[in-house]
C-alpha positions as CSV (number, residue, x, y, z in Angstrom):
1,X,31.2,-22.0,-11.9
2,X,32.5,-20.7,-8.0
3,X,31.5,-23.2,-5.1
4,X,31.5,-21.9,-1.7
5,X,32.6,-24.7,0.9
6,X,31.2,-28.5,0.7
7,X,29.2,-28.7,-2.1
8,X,30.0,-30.8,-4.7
9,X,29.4,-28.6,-7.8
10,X,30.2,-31.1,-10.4
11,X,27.6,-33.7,-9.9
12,X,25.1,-30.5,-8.5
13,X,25.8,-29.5,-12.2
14,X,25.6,-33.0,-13.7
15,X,21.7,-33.6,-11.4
16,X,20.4,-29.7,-12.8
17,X,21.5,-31.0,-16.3
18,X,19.0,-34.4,-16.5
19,X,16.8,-33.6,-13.2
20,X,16.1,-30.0,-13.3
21,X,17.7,-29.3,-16.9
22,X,15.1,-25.5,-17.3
23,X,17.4,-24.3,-14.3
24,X,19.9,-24.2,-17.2
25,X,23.6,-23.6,-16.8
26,X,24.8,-22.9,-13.0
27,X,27.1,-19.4,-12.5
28,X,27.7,-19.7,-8.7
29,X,26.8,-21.1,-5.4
30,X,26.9,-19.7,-2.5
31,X,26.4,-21.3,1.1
32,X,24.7,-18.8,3.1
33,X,26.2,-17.9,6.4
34,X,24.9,-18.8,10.1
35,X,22.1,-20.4,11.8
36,X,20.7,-22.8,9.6
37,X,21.1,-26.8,11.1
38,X,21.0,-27.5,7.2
39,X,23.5,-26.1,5.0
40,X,21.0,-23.7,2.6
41,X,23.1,-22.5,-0.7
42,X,21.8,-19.6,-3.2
43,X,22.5,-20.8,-6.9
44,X,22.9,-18.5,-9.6
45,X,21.8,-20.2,-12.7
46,X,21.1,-18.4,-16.2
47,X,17.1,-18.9,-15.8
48,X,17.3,-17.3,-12.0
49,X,18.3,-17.8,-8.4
50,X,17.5,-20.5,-6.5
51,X,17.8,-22.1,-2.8
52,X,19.2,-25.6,-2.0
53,X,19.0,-27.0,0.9
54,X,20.8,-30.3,2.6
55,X,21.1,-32.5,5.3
56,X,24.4,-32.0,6.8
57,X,27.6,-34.8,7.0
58,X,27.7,-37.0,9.7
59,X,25.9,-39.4,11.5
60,X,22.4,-38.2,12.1
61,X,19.2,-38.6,14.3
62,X,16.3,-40.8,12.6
63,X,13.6,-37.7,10.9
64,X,16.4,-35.0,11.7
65,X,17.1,-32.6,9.3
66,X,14.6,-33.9,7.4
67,X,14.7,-31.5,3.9
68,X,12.3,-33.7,2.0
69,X,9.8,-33.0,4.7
70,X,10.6,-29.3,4.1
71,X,10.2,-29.1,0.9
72,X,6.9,-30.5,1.0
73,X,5.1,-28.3,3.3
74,X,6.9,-25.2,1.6
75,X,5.4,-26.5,-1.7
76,X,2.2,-27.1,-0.1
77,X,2.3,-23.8,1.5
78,X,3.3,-21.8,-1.5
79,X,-0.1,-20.6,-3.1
80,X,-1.5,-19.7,0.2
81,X,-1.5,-16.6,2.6
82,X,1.3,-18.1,4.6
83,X,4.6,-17.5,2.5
84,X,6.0,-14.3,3.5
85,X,9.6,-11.9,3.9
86,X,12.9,-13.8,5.0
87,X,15.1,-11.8,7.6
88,X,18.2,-14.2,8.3
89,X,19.5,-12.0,11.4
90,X,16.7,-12.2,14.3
91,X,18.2,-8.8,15.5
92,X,17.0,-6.7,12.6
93,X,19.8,-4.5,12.9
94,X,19.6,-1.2,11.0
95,X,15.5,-0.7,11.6
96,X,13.7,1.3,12.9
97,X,11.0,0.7,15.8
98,X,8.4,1.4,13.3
99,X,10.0,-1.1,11.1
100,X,10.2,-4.1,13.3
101,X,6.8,-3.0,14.3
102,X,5.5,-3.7,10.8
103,X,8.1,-7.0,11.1
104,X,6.2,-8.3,14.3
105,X,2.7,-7.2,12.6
106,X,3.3,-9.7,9.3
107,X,4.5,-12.4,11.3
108,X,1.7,-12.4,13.5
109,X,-0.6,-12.3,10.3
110,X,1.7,-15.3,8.9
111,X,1.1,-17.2,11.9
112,X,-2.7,-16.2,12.1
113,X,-3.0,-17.8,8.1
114,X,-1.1,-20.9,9.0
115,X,-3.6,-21.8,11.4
116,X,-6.1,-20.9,9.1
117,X,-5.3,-23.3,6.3
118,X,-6.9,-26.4,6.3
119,X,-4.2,-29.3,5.9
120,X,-6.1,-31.7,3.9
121,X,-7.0,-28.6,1.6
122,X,-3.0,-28.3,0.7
123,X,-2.4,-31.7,0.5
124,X,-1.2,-32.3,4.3
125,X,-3.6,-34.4,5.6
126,X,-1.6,-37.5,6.2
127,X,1.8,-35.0,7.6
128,X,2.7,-36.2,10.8
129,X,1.3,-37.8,13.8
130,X,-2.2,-35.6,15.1
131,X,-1.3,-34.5,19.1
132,X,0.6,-35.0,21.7
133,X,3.3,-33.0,19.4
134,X,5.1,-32.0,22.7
135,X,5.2,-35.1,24.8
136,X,6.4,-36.7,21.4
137,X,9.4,-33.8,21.2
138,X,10.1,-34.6,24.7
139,X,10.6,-37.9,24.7
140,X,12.4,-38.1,21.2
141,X,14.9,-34.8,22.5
142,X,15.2,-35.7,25.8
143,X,17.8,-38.9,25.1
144,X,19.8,-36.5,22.9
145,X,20.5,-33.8,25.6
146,X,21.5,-36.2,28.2
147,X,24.0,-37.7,26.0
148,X,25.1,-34.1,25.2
149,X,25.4,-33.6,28.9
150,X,26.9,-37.1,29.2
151,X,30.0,-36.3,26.4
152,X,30.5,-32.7,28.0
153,X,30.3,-34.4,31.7
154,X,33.6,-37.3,30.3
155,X,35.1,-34.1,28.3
156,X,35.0,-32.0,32.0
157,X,32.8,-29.2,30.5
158,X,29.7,-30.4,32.8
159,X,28.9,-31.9,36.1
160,X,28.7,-35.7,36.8
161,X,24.6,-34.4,38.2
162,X,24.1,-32.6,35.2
163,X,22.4,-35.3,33.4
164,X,20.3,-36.5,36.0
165,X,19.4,-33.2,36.7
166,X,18.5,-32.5,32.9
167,X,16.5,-35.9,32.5
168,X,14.3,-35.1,36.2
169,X,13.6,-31.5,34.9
170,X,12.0,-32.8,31.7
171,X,10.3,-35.8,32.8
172,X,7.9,-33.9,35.2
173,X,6.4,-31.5,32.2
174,X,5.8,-35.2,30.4
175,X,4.0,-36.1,33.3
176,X,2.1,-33.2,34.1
177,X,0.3,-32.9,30.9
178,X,2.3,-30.1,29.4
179,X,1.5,-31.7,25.9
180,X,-1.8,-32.2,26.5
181,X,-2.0,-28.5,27.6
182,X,-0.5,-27.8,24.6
183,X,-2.4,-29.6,22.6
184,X,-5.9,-28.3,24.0
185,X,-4.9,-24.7,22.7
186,X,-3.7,-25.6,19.6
């Protein structure tokens, strides 16, 4: 079996063999390039190709990168109206305008079904906390960019003001109801 990069292939092979063992015997894996917070590797086994995806190394934020909670709404998803095509470079180089027309029409029709589907009906009902979804990212972000700013600020990359400046500019759309703005038109 080939192993691109950081995955352990060993125990992956020794987890398929007891957890998963219809996947049958593993070819390759292959970490797919760019973009993705979560490393996301395709596996070549002899009963088909699959994705795996993980949280990456290091020391990371409380619910980030959270792959279980992936998982789950992509299962719950999966017999609905919602799945649809994967393009892995935003640019869609090589097509046509009629092309990315017909891009830009399916995932406006993908969005459209996700807000059709009733989350109970999937087996969603108890995902997440109901409103306030952007006064909660706000506040739970927020702390994370300012250290950002703080560490590029003692590394001379950023201004002492800068993150001052990056806490005043957020705290106002907290405060002005932007979430509940949001909220009111989801």
């Amino acid at each position: 079996m080939t192993v691109a990069r950081t995955l352990d292939a060993p125990a992956l092979e020794k987890y398929f063999s007891t957890a998963l063992p219809a996947i049958g015997s593993v070819s390759s894996v292959r970490q797919f390039d760019g973009g993705q917070s979560n490393p996301t590797y395709l596996i070549k086994a002899s009963s088909g190709q699959y994705v795996l995806r993980r949280k990456p190394p290091g020391v990371l934020l409380p619910s980030a990168h959270a792959v279980d909670r992936e998982f789950r709404v992509i299962r719950a998803l999966h017999d609905t109206d919602v799945p649809g095509e994967i393009y892995r470079d935003p640019d869609l180089p090589r097509m046509t305008p009629r092309q990315r027309a017909k891009i830009y029409d399916e995932l406006n029709r993908v969005v459209a079904a996700l807000h059709s589907i009733d989350p109970t009906a999937v087996g969603l009902g108890d995902f997440g906390r109901a409103g306030n979804y952007a006064e909660r990212q706000i506040a739970r972000w927020t702390p994370a960019i300012l250290q950002g700013v703080k560490a590029r600020s003692l590394q001379g990359n950023a201004s002492s003001t800068d993150a001052s400046q990056a806490g005043e500019r957020a705290r106002p759309m907290a405060e002005a109801g932007w979430a509940q703005v949001v909220q009111a038109h989801h």
